[in-house]
Structures are given as structure tokens and as C-alpha cells.
N, C-alpha and C positions, 0 to 999 in steps of 0.2 A: 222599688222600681216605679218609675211612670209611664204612660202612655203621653205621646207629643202629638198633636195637629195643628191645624193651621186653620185660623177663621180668621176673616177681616184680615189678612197682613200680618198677621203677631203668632207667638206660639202660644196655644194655648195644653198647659198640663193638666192631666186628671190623673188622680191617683187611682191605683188597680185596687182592690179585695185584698183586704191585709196589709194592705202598705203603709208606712207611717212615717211622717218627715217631721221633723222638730216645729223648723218654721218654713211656711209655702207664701212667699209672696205672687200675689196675682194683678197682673195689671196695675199698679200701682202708680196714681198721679198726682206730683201733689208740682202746684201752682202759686206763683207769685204774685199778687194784683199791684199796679198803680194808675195812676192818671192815665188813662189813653193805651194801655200796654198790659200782658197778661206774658209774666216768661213763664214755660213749660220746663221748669228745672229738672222734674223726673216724669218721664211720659211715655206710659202705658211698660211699665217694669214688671217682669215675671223669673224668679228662681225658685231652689227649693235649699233647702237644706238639713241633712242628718245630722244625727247625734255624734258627737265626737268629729265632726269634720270640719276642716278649714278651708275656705273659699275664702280666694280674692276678687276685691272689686277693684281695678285698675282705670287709669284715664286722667287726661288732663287737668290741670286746676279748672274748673266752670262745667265739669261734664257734667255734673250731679251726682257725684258720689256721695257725700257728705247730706248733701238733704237727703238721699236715698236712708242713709243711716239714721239722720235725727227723725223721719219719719214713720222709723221701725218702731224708736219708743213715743210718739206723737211729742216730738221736741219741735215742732216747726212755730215761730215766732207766728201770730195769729190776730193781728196784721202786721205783716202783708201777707205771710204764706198763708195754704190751706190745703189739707187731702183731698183733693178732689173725687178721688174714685179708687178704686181697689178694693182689697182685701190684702191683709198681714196676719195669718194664723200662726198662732205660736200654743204649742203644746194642745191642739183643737179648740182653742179661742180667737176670737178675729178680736185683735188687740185694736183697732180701729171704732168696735163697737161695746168695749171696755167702759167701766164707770170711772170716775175719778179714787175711789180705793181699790179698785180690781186694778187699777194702773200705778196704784202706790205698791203694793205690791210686787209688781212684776219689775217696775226699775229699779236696780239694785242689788234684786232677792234672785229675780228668776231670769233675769239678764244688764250684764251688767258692763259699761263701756268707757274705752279709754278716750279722751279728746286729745286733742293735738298738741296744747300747749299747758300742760299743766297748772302754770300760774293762773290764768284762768278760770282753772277747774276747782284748784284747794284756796278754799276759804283764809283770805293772809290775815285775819284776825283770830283765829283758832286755830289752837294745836293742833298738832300733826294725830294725836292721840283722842281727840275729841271727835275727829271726822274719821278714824277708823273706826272706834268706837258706836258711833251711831249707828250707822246699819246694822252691825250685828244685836245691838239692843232693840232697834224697830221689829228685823225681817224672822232675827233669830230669837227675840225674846230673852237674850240673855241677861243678866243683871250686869250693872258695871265692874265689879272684879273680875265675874266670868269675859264680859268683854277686852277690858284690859288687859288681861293673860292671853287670851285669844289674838288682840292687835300686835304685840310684842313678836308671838310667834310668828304673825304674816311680816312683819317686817326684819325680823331672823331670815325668814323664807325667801323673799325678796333679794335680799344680800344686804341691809344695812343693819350694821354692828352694832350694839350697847342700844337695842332697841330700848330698855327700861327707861334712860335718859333724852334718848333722843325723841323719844314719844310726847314728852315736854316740849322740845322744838316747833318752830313757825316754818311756812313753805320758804320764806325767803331764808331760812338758817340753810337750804341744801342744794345740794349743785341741782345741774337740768335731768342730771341723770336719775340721781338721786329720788326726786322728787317725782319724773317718769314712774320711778318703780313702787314710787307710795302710792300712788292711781293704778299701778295697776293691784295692790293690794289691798285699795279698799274695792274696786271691781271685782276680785276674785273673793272678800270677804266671805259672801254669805252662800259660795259655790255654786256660782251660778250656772243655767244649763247651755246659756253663749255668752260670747265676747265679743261684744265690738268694738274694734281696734282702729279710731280714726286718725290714721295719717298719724300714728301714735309717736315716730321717731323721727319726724321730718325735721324738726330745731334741734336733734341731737348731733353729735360730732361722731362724723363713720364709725368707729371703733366702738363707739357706745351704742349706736346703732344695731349692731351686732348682739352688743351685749343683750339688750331689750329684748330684741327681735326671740332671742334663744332662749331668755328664761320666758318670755311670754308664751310660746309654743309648750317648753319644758311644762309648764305648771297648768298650761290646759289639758294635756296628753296626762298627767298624774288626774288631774279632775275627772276627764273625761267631757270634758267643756266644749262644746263648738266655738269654731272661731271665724269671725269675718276679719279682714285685713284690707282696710280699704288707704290705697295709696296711688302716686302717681306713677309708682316706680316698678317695673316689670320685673328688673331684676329683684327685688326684694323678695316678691311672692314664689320665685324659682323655683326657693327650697324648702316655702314652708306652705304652701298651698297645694291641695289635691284639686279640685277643678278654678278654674280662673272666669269670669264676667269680666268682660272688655267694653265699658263704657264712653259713649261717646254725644254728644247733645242730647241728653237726657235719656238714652235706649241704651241696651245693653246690644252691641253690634257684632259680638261673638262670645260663643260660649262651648265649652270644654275642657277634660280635663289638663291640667298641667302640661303635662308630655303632649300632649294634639295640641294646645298654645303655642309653647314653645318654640316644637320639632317640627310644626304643619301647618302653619297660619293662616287662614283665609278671609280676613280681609283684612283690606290695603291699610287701615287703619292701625288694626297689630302690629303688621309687619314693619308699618311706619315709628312706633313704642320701641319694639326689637330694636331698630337701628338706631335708637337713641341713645340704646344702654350700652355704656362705656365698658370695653373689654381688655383685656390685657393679653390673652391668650392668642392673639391675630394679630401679624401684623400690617393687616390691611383695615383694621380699627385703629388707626393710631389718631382720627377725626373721628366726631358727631357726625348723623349726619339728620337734621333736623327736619321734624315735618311742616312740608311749607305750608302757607297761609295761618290762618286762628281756625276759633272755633266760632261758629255764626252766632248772630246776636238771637238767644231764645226767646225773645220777643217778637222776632220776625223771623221764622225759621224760612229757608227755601222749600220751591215746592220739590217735590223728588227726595232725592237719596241726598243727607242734607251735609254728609264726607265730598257732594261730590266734585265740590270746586280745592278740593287739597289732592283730589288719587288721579293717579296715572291710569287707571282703570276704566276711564269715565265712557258710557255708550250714552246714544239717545234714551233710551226711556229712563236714565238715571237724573234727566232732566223734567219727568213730569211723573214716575212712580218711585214713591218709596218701596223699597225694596225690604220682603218679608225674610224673617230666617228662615235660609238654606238647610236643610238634611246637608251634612257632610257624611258622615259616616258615627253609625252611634250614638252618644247624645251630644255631638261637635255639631254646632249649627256657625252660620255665619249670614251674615242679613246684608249680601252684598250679589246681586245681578252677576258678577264675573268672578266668584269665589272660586271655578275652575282653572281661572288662570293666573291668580294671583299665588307667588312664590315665595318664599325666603329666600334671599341668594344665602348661597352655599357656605362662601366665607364668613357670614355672620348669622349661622345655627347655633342655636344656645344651647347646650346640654343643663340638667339641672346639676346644681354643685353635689 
């Protein structure tokens, strides 16, 4: 359990006597520099997360979900990015003030994450068996037979058949799917205590999507693994996320669980994700219906609430204060001045699958 307040505009959480969360991000910034321009990719970011639990981090391409991730394991390119400020506790260490082995360590061993696009991620000069292999000989100290047996198994686990040969195999010998599921077998490797899952199925075809989606979940619930699930797609995290972060120009602009997402939205922003997601169940979805305008350029953010030239919600001081998260009820906050009045309509409430 936490205790929430409010100082400066932002929520700030403190943990009670006894309470313990796996990993606690606080205020979290991390910054882009060039000539003349400074963009705020993630600014002033705070969640919490337990063990065994899966949160989504939702929102458009450019809201900053992805740097929010590579900044969990201090993956940010350095120039240009840089963490500007926070705190990332994981396991009661602020991985931000980590040494360069305390951080070999932890990637891989003690968290471990899928990227988006595989080919990218697996080395297309080595076997498929030499980069499952290697972690568990770094994190696990296993020997190469012990490893070997070990990799076979994860890729049994995973669903690809005549692991002993195909272990031999290059990234380019396996389909998108395929290859999805070798990443996520060398992440789950060394049993790590999260998972982060960036935009992990977005190049996959629907059907496979699913596939992923379900042994990724399956095989963290047998771990006991935390899971982040960061994507742009609302409907995805439906069915497999317990609370949900709804990000938006680098702030996370509502937060709660699942079911209060969903069922209860309050700000225009959600509610604007909601009506994106294609339904079949209504006949009054049979269109998108898209949220207008972009997203502002983080290099010059507006003053005020910076949703506030996209919502139908818009008052005067959302033109000169940003607006702090809202108390809704429990720990459903929303960081929008008129979160009273903003609704789901009826016809396109989501239940979870």
C-alpha cells in the first residue's frame, strides 16, 4: 500500500511501514538535447510496481513510452539523451545510481526486456543457441552443456519444435513470430523478476499477436515475473493488465486499475484511445473515430494542459495551468481540470474480454 499527495502539481507516493514494491519510479526525466531545443520525452514520471503484477503503459507513438522503458535499464543513447532527474528503485537500489557491473547484472539476470522488432535485437551473425546460451553462462554461471540443455528447454517452452537443431539456426532462418518468441526466451532466460515488453507484437500479424500476447503472460504467471506491457493499443492490455498508465507528452495523464480504465475514464485523452479501438460487438462502431489534432512538439510544449488544443473539455485555466492529478476515487487519479465531466459514451464501454 502507498500513501499519495500532491506537491508542486504531481503525485508524489510514499511508501507506509512494511510496504514493499518491486520497482518505484519517482519523478522520472530523462531529456533529449540538440542545437537550440531540449525535447522532454519523459517529464516528471512516477508509478509503482509489485511483484507478480502486470501494468500497462499505453499512448500514442511519441508520447514517451519507449524512452520511459529504455530508461528503466539506463538504455538511453547518451548523446543526445540523458536522465535528467529521478529516481528507479528496483529491488531497494536506485538503478540510476548503479555502477557499470551492478548494471551488468541486473540486465538480463534481474530484468529482462522484449523490443519491438526482433531482428534488431538477435544478433544475425550468431546462432540462435549462442545468444540463449550466453546469459545463462554470465548471470547463471552455468557451463556450456548445463547451458545448452537449459536453452533447448526454453525454446521447447516457448513453442518451437526440434529445439536441438534449430538451436543451430540464424535469426533470419525464422518467421516474425518465431523469432518474437526466441526474445522472449532469452528475457525469460535467467527468471527474471520483470518484464518489459516493448511494443513486443506490433510487426506481428493479429493472430500471432494473440499467440505472443498469451504465452508472454502464461510464462510470467508460472514465474511469477512482473510484467510492463508497453503499447499503443488499449485493447491489448484489456485482458492482460491489472492497472493501466495512460501516457501522453511525456506525463502519465491517468492512472488505475484495469476495470476504472476501461469502465470509467476520466480524461479526454483515454476516452479519446477507447474510441479508437475497433469493436465488432456494436453496431454503432462500424468507424474509428480518431483523435483529432497530433501530439505537440516536446521541444516546445504549450503552456497549460498540453491535451488541451485535441479535448472537447477545454476551460480557461487549461490555457495557463497544467493540471495536477485528480483523486478520482482510490488510487484512479486523472490530471485533467474537468475529469467530472468527462464520460464514456454508453455505446462504446469496453468490458474486458
Amino acid at each position: 500500500m502507498t500513501n499519495e499527495h500532491r506537491a508542486n502539481g504531481r503525485i508524489e507516493l510514499t511508501q507506509q511501514a512494511g510496504s514493499e514494491h518491486l520497482l518505484q519510479v519517482r519523478n522520472l526525466r530523462t531529456h533529449f538535447f540538440s542545437p537550440g531545443a531540449v525535447v522532454r520525452a519523459v517529464d516528471d514520471v512516477s508509478f509503482n510496481l509489485d511483484e507478480g503484477e502486470t501494468v500497462g503503459l499505453v499512448g500514442e507513438s511519441g508520447c514517451g513510452k519507449s524512452v520511459t522503458a529504455l530508461s528503466l535499464l539506463r538504455l538511453i543513447p547518451n548523446p543526445p539523451g540523458r536522465i535528467v532527474g529521478g529516481e528507479i528503485i528496483f529491488e531497494d537500489r536506485d538503478i540510476l545510481k548503479m555502477e557499470p557491473s551492478e548494471l551488468q547484472e541486473i540486465r538480463g539476470g534481474r530484468i529482462g526486456m522484449i523490443f519491438q522488432e526482433p531482428m534488431t535485437s538477435l544478433n544475425p551473425v550468431l546462432t540462435i543457441g549462442r545468444q540463449l546460451t550466453e546469459p545463462l553462462k554470465l548471470h547463471l554461471g552455468m557451463t556450456s552443456g548445463q547451458a545448452r540443455s537449459r536453452a533447448a528447454e526454453l525454446l521447447e517452452l516457448v513453442g518451437i519444435p526440434n529445439a536441438d537443431i534449430r538451436l543451430r539456426g540464424f535469426a533470419h532462418q525464422f518467421s516474425g513470430g518465431q523469432r518474437q518468441r526466441i526474445m522472449i526466451a532469452i528475457a525469460l532466460s535467467c527468471n527474471p523478476k520483470l518484464l518489459i515488453a516493448d511494443e513486443a507484437t506490433t510487426a506481428l500479424d493479429v493472430t500471432i499477436q494473440a499467440q505472443i500476447l498469451e504465452l508472454m503472460k502464461n510464462l510470467t504467471d508460472q514465474l511469477g515475473t512482473a510484467l510492463i506491457i508497453i503499447t499503443h493499443n488499449l485493447g491489448i492490455v484489456a485482458r492482460y493488465a491489472d492497472r493501466v498508465n495512460v501516457m501522453y507528452a511525456g506525463k502519465i495523464k491517468e492512472t488505475g486499475t484495469a476495470d476504472e480504465i476501461y469502465e470509467e475514464p476520466r480524461h479526454p485523452y483515454t476516452v479519446g484511445l477507447l474510441n479508437s479501438v475497433p469493436r465488432l460487438d456494436l453496431p454503432t462502431q462500424g468507424r474509428l473515430d480518431p483523435i483529432p489534432g497530433e501530439i505537440p512538439n516536446l521541444a516546445r510544449l504549450p503552456e497549460g494542459c498540453s491535451f488541451r488544443d485535441r479535448c472537447e473539455y477545454t476551460v480557461d485555466r487549461c490555457e495557463s495551468e497544467n493540471p495536477p492529478a485528480q483523486l478520482v476515487q482510490g488510487d484512479h487519479y486523472a490530471a485533467c481540470w474537468e475529469w467530472e465531466r468527462v464520460k464514456l459514451p454508453l455505446e462504446a464501454g469496453m468490458e474486458q474480454p
